[in-house]
N, CA and C atoms of all chains as a GROMACS GRO file, in nm:
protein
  522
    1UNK      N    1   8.936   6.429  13.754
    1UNK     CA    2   8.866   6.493  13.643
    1UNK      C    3   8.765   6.400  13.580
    2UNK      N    4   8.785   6.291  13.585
    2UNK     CA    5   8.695   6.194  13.456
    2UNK      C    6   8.574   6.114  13.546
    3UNK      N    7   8.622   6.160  13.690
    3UNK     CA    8   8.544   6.148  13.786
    3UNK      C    9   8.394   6.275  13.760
    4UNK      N   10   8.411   6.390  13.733
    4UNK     CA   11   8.326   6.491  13.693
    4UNK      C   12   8.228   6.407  13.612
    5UNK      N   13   8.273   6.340  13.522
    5UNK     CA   14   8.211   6.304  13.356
    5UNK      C   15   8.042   6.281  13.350
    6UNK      N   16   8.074   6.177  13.442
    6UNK     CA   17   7.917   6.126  13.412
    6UNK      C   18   7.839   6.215  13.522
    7UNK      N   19   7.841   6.361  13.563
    7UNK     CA   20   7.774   6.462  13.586
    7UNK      C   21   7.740   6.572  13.537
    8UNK      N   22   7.773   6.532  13.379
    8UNK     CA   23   7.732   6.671  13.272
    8UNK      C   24   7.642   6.690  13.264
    9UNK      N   25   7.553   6.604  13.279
    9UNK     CA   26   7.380   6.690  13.261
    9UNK      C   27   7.363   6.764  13.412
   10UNK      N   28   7.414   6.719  13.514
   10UNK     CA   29   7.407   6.805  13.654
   10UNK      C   30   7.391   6.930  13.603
   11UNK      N   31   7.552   6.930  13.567
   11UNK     CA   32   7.619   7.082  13.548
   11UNK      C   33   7.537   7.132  13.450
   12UNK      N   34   7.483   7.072  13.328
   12UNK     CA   35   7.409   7.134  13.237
   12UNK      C   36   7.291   7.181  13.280
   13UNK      N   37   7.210   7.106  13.399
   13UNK     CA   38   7.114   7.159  13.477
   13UNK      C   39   7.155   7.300  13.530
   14UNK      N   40   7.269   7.340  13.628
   14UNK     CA   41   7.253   7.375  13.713
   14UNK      C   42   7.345   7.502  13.629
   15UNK      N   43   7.344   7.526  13.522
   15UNK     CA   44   7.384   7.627  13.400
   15UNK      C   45   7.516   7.635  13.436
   16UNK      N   46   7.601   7.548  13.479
   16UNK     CA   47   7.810   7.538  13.451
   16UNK      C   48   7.831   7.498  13.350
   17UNK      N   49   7.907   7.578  13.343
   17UNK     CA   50   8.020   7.556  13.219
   17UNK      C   51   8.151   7.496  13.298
   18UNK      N   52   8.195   7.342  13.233
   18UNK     CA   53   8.317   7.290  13.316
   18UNK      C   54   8.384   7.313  13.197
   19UNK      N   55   8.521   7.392  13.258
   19UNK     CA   56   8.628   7.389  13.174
   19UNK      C   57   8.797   7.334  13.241
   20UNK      N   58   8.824   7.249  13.174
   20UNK     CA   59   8.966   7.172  13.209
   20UNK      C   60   9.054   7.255  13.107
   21UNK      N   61   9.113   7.281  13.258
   21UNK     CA   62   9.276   7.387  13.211
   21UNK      C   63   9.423   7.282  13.254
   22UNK      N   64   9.504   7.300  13.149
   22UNK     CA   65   9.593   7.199  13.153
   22UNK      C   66   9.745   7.298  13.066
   23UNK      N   67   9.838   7.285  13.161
   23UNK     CA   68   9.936   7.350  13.106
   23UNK      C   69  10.029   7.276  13.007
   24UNK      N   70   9.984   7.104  12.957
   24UNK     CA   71  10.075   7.062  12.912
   24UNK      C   72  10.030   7.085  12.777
   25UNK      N   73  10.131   6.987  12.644
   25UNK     CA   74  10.134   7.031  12.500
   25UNK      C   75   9.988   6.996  12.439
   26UNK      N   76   9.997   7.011  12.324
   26UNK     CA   77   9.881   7.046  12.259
   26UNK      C   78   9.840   6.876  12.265
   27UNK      N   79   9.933   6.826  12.211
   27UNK     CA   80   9.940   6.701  12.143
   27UNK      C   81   9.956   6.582  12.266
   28UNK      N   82   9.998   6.618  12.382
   28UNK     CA   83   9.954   6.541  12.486
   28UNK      C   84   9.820   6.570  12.578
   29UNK      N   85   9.768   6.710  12.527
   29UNK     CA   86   9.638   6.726  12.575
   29UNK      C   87   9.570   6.666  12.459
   30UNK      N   88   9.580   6.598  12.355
   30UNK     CA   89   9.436   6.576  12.273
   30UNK      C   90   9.453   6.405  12.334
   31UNK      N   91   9.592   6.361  12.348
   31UNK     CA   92   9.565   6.223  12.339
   31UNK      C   93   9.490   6.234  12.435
   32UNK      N   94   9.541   6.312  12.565
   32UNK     CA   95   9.438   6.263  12.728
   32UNK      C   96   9.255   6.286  12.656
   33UNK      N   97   9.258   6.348  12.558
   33UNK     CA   98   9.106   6.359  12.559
   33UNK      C   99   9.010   6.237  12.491
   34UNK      N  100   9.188   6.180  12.409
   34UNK     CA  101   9.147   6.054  12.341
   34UNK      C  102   9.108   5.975  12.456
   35UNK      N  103   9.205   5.901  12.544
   35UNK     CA  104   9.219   5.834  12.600
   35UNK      C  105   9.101   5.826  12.732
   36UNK      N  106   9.094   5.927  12.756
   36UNK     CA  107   8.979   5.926  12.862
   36UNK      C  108   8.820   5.966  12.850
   37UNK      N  109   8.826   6.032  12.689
   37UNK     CA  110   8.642   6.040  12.667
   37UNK      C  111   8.617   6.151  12.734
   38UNK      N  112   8.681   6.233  12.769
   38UNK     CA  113   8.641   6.349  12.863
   38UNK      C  114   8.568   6.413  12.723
   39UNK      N  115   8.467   6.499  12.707
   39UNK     CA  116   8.417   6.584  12.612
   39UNK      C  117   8.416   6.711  12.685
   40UNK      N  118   8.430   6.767  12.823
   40UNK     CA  119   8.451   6.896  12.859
   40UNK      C  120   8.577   6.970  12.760
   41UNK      N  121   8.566   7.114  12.724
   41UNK     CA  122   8.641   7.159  12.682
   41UNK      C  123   8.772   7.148  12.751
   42UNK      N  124   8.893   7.134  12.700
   42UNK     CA  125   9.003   7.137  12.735
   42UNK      C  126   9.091   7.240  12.700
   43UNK      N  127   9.114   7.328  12.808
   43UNK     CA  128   9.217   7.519  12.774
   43UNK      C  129   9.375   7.496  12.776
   44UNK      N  130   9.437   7.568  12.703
   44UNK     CA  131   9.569   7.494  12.769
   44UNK      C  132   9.637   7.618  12.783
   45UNK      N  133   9.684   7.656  12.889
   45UNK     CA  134   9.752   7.761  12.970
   45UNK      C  135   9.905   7.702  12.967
   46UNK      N  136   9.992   7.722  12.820
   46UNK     CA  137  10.114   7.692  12.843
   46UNK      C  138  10.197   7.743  12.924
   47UNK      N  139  10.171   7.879  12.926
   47UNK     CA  140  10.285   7.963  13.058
   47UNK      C  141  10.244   8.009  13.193
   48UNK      N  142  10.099   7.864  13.222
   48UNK     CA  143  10.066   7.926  13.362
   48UNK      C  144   9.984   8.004  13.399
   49UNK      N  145  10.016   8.114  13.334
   49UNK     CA  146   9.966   8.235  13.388
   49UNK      C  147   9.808   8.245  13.481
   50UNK      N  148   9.722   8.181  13.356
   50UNK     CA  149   9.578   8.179  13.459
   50UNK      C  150   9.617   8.062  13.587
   51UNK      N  151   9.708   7.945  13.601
   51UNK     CA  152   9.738   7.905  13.724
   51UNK      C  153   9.803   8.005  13.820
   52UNK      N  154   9.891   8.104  13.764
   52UNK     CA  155   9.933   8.148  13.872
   52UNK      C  156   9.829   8.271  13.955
   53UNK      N  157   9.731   8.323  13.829
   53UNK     CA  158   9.656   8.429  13.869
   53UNK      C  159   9.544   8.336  13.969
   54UNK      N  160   9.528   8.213  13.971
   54UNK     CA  161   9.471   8.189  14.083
   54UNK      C  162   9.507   8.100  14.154
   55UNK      N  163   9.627   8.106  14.210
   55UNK     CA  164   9.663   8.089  14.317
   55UNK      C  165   9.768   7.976  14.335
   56UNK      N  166   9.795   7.885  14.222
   56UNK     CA  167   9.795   7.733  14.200
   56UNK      C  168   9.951   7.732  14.161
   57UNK      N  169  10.066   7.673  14.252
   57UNK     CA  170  10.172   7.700  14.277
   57UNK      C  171  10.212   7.537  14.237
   58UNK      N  172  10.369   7.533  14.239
   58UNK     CA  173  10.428   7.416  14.209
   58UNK      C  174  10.504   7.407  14.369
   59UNK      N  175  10.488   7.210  14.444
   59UNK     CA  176  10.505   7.246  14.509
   59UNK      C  177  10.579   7.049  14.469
   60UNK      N  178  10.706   7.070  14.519
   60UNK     CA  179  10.819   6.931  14.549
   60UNK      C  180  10.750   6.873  14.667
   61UNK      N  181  10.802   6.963  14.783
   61UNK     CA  182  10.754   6.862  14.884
   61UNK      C  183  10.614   6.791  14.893
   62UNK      N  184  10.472   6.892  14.865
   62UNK     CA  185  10.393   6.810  14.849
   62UNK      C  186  10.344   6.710  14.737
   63UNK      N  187  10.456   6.703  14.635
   63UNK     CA  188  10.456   6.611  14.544
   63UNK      C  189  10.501   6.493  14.598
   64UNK      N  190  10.530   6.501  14.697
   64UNK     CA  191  10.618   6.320  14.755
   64UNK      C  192  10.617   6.328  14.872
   65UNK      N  193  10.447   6.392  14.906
   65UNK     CA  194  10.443   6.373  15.020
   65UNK      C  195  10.406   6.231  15.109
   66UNK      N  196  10.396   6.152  15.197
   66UNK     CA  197  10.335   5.986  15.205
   66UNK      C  198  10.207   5.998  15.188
   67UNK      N  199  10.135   6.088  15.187
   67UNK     CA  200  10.009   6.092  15.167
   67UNK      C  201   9.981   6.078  14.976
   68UNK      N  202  10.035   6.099  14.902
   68UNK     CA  203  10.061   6.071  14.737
   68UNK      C  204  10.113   5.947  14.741
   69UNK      N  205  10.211   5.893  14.807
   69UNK     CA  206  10.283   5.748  14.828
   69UNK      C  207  10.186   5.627  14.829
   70UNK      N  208  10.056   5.653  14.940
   70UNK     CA  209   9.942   5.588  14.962
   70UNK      C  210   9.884   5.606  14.872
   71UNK      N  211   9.814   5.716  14.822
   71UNK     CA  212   9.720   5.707  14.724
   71UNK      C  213   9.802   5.610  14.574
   72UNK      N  214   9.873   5.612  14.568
   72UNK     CA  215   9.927   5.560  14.427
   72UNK      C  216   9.968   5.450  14.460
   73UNK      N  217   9.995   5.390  14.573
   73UNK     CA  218  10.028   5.227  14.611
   73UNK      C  219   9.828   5.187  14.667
   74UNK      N  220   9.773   5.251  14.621
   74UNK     CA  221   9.625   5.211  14.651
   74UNK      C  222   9.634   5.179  14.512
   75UNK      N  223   9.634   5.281  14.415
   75UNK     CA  224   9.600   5.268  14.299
   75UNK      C  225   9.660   5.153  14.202
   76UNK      N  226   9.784   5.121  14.288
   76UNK     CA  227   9.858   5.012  14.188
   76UNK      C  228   9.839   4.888  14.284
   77UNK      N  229   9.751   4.880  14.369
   77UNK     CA  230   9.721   4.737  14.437
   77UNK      C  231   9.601   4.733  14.378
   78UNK      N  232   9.514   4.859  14.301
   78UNK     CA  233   9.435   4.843  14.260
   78UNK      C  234   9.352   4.795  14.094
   79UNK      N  235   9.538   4.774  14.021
   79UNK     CA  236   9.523   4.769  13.895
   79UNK      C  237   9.551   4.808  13.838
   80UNK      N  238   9.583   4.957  13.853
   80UNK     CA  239   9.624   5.075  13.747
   80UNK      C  240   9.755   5.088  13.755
   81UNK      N  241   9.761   5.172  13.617
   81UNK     CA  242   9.898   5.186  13.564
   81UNK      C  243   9.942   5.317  13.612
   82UNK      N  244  10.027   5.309  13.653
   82UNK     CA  245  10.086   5.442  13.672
   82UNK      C  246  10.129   5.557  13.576
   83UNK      N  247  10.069   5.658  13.551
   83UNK     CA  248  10.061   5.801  13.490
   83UNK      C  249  10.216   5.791  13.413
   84UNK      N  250  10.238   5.814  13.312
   84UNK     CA  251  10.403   5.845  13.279
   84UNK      C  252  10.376   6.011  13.242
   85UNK      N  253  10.538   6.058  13.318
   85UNK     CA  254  10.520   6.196  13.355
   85UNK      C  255  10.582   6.265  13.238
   86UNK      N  256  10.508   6.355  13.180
   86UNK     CA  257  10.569   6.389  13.058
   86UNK      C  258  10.613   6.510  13.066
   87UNK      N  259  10.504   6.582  13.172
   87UNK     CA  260  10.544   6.705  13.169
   87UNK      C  261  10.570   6.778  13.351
   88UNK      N  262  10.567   6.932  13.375
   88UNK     CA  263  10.613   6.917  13.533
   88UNK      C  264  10.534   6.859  13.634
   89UNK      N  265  10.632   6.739  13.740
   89UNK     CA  266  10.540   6.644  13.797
   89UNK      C  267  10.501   6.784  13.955
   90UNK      N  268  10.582   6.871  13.949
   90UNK     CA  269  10.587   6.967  14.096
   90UNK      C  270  10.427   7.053  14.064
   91UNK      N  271  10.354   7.079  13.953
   91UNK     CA  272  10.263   7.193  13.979
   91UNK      C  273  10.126   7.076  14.001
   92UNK      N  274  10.062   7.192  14.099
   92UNK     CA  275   9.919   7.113  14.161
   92UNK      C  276   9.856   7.179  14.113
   93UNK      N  277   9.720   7.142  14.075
   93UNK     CA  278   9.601   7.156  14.030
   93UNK      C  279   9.490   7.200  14.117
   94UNK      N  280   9.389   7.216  14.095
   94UNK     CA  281   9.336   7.277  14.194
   94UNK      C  282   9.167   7.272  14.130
   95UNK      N  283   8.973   7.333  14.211
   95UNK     CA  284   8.913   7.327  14.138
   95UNK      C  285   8.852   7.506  14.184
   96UNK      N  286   8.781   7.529  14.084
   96UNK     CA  287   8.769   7.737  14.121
   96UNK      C  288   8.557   7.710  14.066
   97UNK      N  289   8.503   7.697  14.157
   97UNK     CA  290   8.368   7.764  14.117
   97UNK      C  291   8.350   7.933  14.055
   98UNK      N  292   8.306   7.999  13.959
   98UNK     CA  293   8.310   8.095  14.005
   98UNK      C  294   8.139   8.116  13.908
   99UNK      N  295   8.070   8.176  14.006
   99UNK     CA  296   7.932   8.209  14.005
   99UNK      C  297   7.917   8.320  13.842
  100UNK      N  298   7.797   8.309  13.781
  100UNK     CA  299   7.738   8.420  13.683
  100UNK      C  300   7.783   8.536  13.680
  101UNK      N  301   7.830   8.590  13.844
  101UNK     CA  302   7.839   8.753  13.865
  101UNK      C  303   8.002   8.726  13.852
  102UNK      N  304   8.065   8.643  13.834
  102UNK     CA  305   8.217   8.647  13.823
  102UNK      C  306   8.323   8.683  13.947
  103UNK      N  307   8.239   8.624  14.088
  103UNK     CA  308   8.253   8.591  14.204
  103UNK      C  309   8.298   8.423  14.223
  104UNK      N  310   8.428   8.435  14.281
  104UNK     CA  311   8.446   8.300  14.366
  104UNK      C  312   8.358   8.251  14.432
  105UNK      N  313   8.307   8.116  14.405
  105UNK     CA  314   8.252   8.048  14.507
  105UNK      C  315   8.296   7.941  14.594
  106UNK      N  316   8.375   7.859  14.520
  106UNK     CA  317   8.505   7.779  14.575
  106UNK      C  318   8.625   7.790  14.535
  107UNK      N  319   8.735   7.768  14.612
  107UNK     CA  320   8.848   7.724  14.550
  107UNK      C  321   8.915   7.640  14.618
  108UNK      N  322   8.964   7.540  14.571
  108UNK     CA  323   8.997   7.432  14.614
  108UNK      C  324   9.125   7.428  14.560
  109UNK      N  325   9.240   7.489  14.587
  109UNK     CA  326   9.383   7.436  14.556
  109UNK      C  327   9.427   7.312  14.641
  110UNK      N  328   9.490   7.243  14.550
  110UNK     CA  329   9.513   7.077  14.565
  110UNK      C  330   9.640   7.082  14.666
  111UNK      N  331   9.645   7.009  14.756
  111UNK     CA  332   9.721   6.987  14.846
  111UNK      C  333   9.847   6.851  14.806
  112UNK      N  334   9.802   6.802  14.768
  112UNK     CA  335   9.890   6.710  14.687
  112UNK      C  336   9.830   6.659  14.586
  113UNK      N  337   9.891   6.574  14.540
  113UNK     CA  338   9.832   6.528  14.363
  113UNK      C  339   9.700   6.496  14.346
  114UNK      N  340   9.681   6.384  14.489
  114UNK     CA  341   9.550   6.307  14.537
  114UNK      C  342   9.452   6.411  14.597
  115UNK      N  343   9.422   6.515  14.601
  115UNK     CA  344   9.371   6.610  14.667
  115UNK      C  345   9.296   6.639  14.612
  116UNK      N  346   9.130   6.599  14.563
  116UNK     CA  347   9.065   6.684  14.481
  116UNK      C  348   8.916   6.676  14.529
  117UNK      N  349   8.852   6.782  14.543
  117UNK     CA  350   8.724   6.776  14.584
  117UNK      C  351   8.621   6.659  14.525
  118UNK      N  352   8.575   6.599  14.607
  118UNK     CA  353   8.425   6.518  14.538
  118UNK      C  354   8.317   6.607  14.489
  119UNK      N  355   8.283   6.508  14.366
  119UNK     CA  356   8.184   6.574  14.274
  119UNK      C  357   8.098   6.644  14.332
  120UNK      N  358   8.015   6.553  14.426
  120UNK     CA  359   7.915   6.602  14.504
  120UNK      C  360   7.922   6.725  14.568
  121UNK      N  361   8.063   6.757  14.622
  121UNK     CA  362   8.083   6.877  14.700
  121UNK      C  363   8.040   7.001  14.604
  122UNK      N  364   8.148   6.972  14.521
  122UNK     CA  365   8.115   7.105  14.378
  122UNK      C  366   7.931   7.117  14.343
  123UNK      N  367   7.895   6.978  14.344
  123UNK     CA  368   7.741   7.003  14.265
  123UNK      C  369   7.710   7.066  14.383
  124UNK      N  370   7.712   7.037  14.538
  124UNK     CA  371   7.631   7.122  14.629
  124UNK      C  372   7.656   7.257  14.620
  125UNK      N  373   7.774   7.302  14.608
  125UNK     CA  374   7.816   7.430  14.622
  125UNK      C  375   7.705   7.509  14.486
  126UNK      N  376   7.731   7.464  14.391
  126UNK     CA  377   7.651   7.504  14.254
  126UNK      C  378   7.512   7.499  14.293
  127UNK      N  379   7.395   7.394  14.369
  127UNK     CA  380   7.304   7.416  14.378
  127UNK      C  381   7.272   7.508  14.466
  128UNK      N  382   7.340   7.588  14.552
  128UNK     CA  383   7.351   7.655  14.650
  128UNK      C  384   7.334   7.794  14.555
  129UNK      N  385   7.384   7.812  14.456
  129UNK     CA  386   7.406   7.984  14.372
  129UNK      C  387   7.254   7.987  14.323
  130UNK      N  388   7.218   8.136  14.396
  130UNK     CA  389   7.124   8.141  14.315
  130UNK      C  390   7.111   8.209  14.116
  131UNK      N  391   7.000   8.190  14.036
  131UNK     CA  392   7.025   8.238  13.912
  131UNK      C  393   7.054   8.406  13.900
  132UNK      N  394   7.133   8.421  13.836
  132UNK     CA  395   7.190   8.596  13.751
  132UNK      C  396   7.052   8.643  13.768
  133UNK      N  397   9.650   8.563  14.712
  133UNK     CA  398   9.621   8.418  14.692
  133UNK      C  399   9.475   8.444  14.688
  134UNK      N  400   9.378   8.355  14.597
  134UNK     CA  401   9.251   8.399  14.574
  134UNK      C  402   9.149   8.344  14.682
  135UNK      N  403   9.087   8.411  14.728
  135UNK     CA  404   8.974   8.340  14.800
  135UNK      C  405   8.816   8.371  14.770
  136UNK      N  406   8.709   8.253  14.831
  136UNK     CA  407   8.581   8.275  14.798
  136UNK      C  408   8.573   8.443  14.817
  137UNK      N  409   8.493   8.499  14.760
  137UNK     CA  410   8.424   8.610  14.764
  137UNK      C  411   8.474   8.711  14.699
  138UNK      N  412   8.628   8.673  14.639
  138UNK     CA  413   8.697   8.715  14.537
  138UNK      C  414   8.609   8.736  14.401
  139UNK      N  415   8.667   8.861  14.328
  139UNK     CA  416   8.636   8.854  14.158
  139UNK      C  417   8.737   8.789  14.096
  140UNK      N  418   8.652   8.653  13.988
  140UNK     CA  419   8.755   8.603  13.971
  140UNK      C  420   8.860   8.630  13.826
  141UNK      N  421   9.021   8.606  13.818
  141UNK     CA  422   9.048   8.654  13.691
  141UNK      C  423   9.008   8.622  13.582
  142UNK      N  424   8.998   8.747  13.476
  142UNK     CA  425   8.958   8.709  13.343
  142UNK      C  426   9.067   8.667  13.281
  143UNK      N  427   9.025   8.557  13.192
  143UNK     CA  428   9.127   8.467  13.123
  143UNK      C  429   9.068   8.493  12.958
  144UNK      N  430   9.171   8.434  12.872
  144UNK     CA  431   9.093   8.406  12.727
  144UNK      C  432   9.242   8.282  12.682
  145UNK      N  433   9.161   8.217  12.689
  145UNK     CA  434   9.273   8.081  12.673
  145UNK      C  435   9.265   7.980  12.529
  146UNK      N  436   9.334   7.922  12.474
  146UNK     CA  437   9.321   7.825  12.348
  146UNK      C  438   9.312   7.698  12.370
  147UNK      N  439   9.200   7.634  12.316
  147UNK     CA  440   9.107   7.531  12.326
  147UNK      C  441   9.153   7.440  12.246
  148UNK      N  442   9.110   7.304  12.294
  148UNK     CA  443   9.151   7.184  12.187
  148UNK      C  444   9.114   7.174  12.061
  149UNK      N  445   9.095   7.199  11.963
  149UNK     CA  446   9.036   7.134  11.859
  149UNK      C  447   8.885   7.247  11.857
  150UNK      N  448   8.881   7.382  11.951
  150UNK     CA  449   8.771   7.444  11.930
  150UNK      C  450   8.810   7.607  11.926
  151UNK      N  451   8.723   7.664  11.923
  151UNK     CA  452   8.806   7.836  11.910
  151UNK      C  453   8.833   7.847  12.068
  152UNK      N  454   8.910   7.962  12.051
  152UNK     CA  455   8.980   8.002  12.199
  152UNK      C  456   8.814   8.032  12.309
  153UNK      N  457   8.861   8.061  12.436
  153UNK     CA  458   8.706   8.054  12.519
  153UNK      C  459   8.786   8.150  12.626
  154UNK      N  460   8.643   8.236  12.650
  154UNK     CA  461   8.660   8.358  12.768
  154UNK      C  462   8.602   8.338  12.867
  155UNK      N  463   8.668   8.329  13.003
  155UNK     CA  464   8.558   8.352  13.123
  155UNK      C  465   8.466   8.430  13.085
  156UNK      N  466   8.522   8.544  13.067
  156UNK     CA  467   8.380   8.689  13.088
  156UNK      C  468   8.275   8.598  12.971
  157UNK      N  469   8.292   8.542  12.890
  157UNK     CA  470   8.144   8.495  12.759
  157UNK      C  471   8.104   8.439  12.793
  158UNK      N  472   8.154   8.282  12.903
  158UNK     CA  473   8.063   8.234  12.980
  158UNK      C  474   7.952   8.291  13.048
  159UNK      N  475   8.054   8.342  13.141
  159UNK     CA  476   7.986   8.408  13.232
  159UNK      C  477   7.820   8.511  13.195
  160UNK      N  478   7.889   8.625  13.093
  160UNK     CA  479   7.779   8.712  13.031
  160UNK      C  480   7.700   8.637  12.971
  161UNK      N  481   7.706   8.485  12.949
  161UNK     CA  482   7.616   8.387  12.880
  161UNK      C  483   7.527   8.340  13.018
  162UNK      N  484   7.521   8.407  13.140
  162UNK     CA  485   7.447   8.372  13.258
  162UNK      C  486   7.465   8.221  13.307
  163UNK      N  487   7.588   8.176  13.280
  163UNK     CA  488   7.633   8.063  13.354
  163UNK      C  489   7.753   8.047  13.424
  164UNK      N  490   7.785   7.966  13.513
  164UNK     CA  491   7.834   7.955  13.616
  164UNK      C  492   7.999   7.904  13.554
  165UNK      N  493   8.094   7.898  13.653
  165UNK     CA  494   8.205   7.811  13.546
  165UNK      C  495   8.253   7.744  13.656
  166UNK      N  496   8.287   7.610  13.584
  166UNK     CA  497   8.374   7.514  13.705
  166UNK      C  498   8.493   7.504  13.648
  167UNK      N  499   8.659   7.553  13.673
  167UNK     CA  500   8.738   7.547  13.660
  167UNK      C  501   8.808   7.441  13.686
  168UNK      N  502   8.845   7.343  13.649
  168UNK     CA  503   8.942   7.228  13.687
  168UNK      C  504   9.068   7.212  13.644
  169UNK      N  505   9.187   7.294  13.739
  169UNK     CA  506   9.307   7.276  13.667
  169UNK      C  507   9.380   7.139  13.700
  170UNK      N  508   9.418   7.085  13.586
  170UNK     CA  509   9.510   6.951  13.586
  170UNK      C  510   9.644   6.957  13.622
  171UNK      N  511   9.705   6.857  13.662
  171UNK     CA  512   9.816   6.877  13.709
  171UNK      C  513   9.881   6.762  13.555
  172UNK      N  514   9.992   6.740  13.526
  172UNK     CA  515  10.017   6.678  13.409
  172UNK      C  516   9.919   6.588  13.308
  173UNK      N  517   9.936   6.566  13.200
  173UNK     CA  518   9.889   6.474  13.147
  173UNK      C  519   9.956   6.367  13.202
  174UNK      N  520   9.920   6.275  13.238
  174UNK     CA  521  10.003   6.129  13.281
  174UNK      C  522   9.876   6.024  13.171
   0.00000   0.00000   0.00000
């Protein structure tokens, strides 16, 4: 996500609206907004529901899958602290383009934790729509 | 399970620290939306 950040004028170019949906509490979604400077709006879907209406499932096994094992023994050879889990570590995230006319253009449900499209991919897909 | 070429669902969800926000107002505001769902706060 904080990977997006420094592409807001993209998106502001290319007329997106990024919105970060997050099922956890109120009060652990403001710190993450403290903590990371994100200024995209932040939604909070406590019971799911818009996760489940598109598509975005809780999944164990691919939570511990070796492919998450690597990415997070990258990340801690790399310096970082490891995430403390506050809330459910099983649901994946995912990213949903959806065009002016209120058409899918991508969807990208996350395959494991580490699973998330590059920026670039999303901005291509977006320069690709033409205007309403 | 949703795929490209799908209509996508309308939501109306509650915002941090801002009023609640609708797909469809985006949208009827002639812009595009990038959805990014998070997986925990960590």
């Amino acid at each position: 996500m904080v990977q997006l950040h420094p592409h807001r004028s993209e998106f502001d170019r290319l007329r997106t609206r990024v919105l970060v949906i997050s099922f956890d509490e109120e009060r652990w979604a403001r710190a993450w907004l403290r903590d990371t400077g994100v200024s995209f709006p932040l939604l909070l879907d406590r019971e799911r529901r818009v996760y489940r209406a598109y598509g975005l499932r809780r999944s164990v096994l691919r939570t511990w899958s070796p492919r998450t094992a690597w990415y997070y023994m990258r990340r801690l050879a790399a310096g970082a602290r490891l995430p403390v889990v506050r809330g459910d570590p099983y649901q994946l995230g995912g990213d949903v383009i959806v065009d002016a006319g209120g058409i899918v253009r991508l969807a990208h449900r996350s395959r494991d934790p580490a699973d998330r499209p590059p920026a670039e991919r999303l901005l291509e897909v977006l320069r690709q729509l033409r205007p309403p | 399970m949703l795929r490209v070429g799908d209509a996508a669902p309308a939501f109306t969800l509650p915002a941090v620290d801002r009023p609640p926000i609708a797909l469809q107002d985006v949208l009827q505001a002639g812009e595009n939306a990038l959805l990014v769902f998070l997986r925990y706060l960590g």
